[in-house]
C-alpha positions as CSV (number, residue, x, y, z in Angstrom):
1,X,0.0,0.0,0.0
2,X,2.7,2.2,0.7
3,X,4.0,1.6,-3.0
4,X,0.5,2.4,-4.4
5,X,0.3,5.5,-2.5
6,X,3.3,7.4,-3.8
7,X,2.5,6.5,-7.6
8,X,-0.9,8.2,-6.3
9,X,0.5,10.5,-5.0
10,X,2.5,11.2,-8.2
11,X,0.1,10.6,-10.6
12,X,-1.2,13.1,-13.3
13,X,-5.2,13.2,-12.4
14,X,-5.9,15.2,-15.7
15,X,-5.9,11.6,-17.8
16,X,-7.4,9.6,-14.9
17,X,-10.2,12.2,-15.3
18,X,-10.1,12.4,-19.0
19,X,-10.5,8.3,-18.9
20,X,-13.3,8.5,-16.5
21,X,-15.3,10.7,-19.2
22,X,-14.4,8.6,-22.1
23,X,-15.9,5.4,-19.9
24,X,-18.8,7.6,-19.3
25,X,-19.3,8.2,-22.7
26,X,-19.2,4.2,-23.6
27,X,-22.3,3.2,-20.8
28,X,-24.5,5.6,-22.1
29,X,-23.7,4.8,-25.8
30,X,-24.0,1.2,-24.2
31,X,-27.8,2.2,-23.0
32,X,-29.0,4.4,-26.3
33,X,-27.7,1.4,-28.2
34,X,-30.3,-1.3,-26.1
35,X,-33.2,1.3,-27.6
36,X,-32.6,0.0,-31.0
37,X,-33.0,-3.5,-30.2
38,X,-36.0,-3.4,-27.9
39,X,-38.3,-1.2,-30.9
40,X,-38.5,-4.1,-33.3
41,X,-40.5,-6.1,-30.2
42,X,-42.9,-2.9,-30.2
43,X,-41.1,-1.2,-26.9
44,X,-40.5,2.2,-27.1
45,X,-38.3,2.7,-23.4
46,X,-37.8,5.9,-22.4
47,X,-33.9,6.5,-22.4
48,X,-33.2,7.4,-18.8
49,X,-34.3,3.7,-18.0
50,X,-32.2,2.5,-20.3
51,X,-29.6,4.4,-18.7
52,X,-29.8,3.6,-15.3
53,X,-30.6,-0.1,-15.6
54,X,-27.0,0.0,-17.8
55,X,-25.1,1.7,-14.2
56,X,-26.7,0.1,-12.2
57,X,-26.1,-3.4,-13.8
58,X,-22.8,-2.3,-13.8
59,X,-22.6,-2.1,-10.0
60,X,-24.4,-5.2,-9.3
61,X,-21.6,-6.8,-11.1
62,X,-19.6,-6.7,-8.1
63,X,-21.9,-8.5,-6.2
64,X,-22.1,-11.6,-8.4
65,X,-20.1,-12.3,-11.8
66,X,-23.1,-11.4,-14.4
67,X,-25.6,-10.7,-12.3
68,X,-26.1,-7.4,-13.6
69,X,-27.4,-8.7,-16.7
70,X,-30.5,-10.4,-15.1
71,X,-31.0,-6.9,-12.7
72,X,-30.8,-4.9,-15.6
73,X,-33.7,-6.9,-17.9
74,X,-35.3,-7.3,-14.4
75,X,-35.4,-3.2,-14.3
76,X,-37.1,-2.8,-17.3
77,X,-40.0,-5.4,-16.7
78,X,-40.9,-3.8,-13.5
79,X,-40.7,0.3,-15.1
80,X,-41.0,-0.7,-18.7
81,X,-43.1,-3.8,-19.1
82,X,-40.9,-5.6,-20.8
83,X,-41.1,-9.4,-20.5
84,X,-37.7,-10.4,-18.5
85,X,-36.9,-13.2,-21.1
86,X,-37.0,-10.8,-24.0
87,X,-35.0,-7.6,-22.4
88,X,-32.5,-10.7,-21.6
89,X,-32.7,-11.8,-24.9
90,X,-31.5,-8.7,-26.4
91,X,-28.9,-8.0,-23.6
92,X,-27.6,-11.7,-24.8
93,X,-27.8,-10.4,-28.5
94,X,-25.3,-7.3,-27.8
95,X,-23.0,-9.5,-25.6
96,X,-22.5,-11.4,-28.9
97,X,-22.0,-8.2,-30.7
98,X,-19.4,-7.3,-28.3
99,X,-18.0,-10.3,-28.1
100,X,-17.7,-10.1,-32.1
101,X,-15.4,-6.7,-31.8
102,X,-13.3,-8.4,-28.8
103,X,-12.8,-11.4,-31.3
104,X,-11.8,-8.7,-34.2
105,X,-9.3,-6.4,-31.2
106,X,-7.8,-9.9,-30.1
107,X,-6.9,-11.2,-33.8
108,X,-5.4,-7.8,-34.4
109,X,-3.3,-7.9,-31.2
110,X,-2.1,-11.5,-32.1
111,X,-0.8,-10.4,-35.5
112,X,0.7,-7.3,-33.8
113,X,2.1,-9.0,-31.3
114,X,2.0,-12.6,-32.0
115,X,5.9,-13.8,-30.1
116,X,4.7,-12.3,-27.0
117,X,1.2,-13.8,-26.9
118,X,2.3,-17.4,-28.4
119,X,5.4,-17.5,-25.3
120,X,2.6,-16.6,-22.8
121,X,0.1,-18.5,-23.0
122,X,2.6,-21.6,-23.6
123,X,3.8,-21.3,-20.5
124,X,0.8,-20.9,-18.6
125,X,-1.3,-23.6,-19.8
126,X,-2.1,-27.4,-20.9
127,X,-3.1,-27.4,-24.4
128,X,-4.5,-31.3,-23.3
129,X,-6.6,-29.5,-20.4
130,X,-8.2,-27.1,-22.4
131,X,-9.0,-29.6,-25.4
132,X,-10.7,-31.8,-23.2
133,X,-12.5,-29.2,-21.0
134,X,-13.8,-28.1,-24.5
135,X,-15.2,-31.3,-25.4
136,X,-17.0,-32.4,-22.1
137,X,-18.7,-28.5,-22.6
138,X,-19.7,-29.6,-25.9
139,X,-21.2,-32.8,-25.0
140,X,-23.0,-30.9,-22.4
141,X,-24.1,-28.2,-24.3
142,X,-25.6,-30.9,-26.7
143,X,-27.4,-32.7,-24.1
144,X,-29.5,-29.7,-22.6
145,X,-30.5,-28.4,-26.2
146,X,-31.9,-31.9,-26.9
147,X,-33.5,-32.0,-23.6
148,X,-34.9,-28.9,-24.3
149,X,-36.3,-29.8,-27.7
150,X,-37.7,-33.2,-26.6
151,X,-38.4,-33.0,-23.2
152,X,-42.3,-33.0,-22.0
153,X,-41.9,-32.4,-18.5
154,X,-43.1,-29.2,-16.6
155,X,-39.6,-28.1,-16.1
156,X,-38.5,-28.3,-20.0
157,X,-41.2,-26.6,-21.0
158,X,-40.8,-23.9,-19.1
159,X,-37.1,-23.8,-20.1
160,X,-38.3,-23.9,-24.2
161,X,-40.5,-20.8,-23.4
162,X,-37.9,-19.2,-21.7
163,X,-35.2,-19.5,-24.7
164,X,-37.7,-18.7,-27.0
165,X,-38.3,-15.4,-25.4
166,X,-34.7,-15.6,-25.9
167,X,-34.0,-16.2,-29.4
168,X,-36.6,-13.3,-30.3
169,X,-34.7,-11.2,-28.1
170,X,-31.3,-12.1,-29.9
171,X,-33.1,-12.3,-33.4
172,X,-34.5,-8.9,-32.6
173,X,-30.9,-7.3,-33.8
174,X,-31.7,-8.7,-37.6
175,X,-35.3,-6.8,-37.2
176,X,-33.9,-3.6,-36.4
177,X,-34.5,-0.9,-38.7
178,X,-31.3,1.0,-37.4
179,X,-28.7,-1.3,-38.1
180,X,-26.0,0.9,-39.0
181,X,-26.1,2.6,-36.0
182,X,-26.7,0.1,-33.8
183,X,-23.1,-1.1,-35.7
184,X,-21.7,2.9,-35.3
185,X,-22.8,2.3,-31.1
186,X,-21.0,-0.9,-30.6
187,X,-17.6,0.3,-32.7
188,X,-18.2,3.5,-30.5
189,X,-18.6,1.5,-26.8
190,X,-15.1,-0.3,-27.5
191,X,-13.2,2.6,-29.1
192,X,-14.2,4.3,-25.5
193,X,-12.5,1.5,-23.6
194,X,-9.6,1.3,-25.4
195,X,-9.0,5.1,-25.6
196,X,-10.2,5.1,-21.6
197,X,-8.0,2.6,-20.9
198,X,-4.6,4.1,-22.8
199,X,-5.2,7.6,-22.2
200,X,-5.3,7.0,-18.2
201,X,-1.6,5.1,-18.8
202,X,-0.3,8.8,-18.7
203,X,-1.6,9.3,-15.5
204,X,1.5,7.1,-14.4
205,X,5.1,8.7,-15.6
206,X,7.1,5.2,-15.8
207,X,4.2,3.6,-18.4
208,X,5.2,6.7,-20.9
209,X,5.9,5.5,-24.2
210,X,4.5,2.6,-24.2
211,X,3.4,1.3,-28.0
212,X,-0.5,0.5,-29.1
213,X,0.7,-3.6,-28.9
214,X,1.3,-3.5,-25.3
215,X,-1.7,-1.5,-25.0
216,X,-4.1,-3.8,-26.4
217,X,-2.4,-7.1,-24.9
218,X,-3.0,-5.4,-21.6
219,X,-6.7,-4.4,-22.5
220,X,-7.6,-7.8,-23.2
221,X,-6.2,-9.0,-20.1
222,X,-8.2,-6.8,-18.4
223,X,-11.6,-7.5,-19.7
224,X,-10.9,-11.3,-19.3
225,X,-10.8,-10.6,-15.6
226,X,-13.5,-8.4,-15.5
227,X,-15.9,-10.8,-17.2
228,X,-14.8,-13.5,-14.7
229,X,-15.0,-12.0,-11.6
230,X,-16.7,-9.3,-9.7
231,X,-16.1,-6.4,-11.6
232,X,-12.0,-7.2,-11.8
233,X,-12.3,-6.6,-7.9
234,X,-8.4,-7.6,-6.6
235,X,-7.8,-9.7,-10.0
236,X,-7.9,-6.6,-13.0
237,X,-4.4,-5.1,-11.8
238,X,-2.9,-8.5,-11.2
239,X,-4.2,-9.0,-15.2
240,X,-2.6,-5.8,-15.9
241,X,0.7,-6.8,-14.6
242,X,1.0,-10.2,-16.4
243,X,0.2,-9.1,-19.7
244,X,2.4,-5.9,-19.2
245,X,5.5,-8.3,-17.7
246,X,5.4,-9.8,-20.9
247,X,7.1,-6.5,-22.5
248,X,9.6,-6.5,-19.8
249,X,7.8,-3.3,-17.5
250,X,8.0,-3.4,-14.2
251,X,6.0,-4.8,-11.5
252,X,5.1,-1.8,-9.3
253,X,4.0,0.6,-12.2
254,X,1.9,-2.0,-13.8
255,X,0.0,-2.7,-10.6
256,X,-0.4,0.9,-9.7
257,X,-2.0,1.3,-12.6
258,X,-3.6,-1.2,-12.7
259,X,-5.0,-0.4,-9.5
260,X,-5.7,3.4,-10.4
261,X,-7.2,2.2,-13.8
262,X,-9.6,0.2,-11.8
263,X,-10.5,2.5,-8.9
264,X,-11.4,5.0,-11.1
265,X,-13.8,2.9,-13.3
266,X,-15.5,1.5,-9.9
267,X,-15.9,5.1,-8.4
268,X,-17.2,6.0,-11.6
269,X,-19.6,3.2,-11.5
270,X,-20.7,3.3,-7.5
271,X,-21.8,6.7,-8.0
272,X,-23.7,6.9,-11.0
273,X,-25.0,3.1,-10.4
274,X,-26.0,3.8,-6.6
275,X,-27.7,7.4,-7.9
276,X,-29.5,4.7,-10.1
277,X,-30.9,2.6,-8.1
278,X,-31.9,5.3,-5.7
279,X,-33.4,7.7,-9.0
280,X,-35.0,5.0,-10.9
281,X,-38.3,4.5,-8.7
282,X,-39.0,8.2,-8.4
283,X,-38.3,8.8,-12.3
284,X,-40.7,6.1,-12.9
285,X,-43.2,7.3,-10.4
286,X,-45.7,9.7,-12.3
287,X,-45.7,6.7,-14.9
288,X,-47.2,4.6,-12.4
289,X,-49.4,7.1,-11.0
């Protein structure tokens, strides 16, 4: 701690600031881009909704991995009236979207840095392990989509309505009259996080310099560990480090700002996502009236 404090101490707050608005700028493009998926269903949300549900899924996140996602499709069937297996459909639909542009950011990183990453992740893990983990998830996955299909009981029934609230949720981005800007929206969210996430490097002196390859190695590492824990909480500077060890920086830098790159996100996040959760009931309280 007493490491992390003088790099605080020393740190240039204009581009942990400047990072702060460009992450700001990504959720709401994030919750004006959910509008254009819910109107082919017939739901016309009102925006600040779709704004709050976004921060304050956000902050749920660090409660339980994901569970955002369900609170956030859970908001708008209780201010909205949107059926939760739809809303979840759609919110299922953009996470393939995004996961489309991560696919397209990590190919470019691999051809940009390709030595690095290869040495990496040989050293780090069992190409056996991972072949086999995929298979027994395939098998799996084939065996509850069959079940699904087939089964009669009260539970499988259930589950086919439920995904088939789903699919019209995910098929709802095909429907939508506004593709290309439901395209612009999504380039726009993860041109945010990258230019969030290397502008705040200023902020720390010794991370200077560093080239657009170690930046995007380092991104990726970071949104791994965000997507599997809560919110990155203790494991998104730790990510930071490894992929930045790979170029040879040094420890203490990396974590510090890994650590400052972080804090910043989650204040960012616990005050707009708790002013959420407190606004969203009296916002929606002349509707209900």
């Amino acid at each position: 701690m007493e490491e992390l404090y003088v790099y605080l101490k020393k740190a240039d707050y204009k581009w942990i600031v400047l990072g702060m608005i460009f992450g700001f700028l990504s959720h709401l493009s994030r919750a004006y881009r959910w509008l254009f998926m819910l109107e082919p269903m017939g739901y016309k949300i009102r925006l600040g909704n779709s704004v709050m549900a976004v921060f304050a899924a956000y902050l749920i996140n660090y409660t339980i991995p994901r569970a955002g996602e369900v609170a956030r499709a859970s908001i708008l069937t209780n201010y909205e009236e949107v059926p939760f297996e739809k809303g979840f459909g759609t919110i299922v639909a953009e996470r393939i979207a995004d996961l489309m542009v991560m696919l397209i950011i990590i190919v470019t990183t691999l051809f940009l840095q390709f030595d690095f990453i290869y040495n990496f992740f040989n050293e780090r893990f069992n190409p056996i392990k991972i072949g086999v983990a995929a298979v027994v998830l395939f098998c799996a996955i084939i065996f509850f989509l069959r079940y699904i299909k087939t089964g009669s009981s009260k539970i499988a029934v259930k589950i086919r309505g439920f995904v088939n609230g789903l699919v019209e949720g995910v098929m709802s981005v095909f429907k939508m009259k506004k593709k290309w800007p439901f395209i612009f929206h999504t380039l726009f969210i993860w041109a945010m996080y990258l230019v969030m996430f290397y502008v705040t490097t200023f902020a720390v002196v010794e991370l200077k310099g560093i080239t657009l390859g170690v930046v995007l190695v380092g991104f990726i590492s970071a949104s791994f560990s965000i997507a599997a824990t809560n919110g990155g909480i203790g494991s998104y500077p730790v990510a930071v480090f490894l992929a930045f060890s790979i170029f040879g920086i040094s420890e203490d830098p990396s974590i510090a700002f890994g650590w400052i790159m972080w804090a910043s996100q989650t204040l960012m996040i616990i005050v707009f996502g708790g002013l959420s959760l407190v606004y969203l009931p009296v916002y929606n309280r002349k509707k209900r009236l």
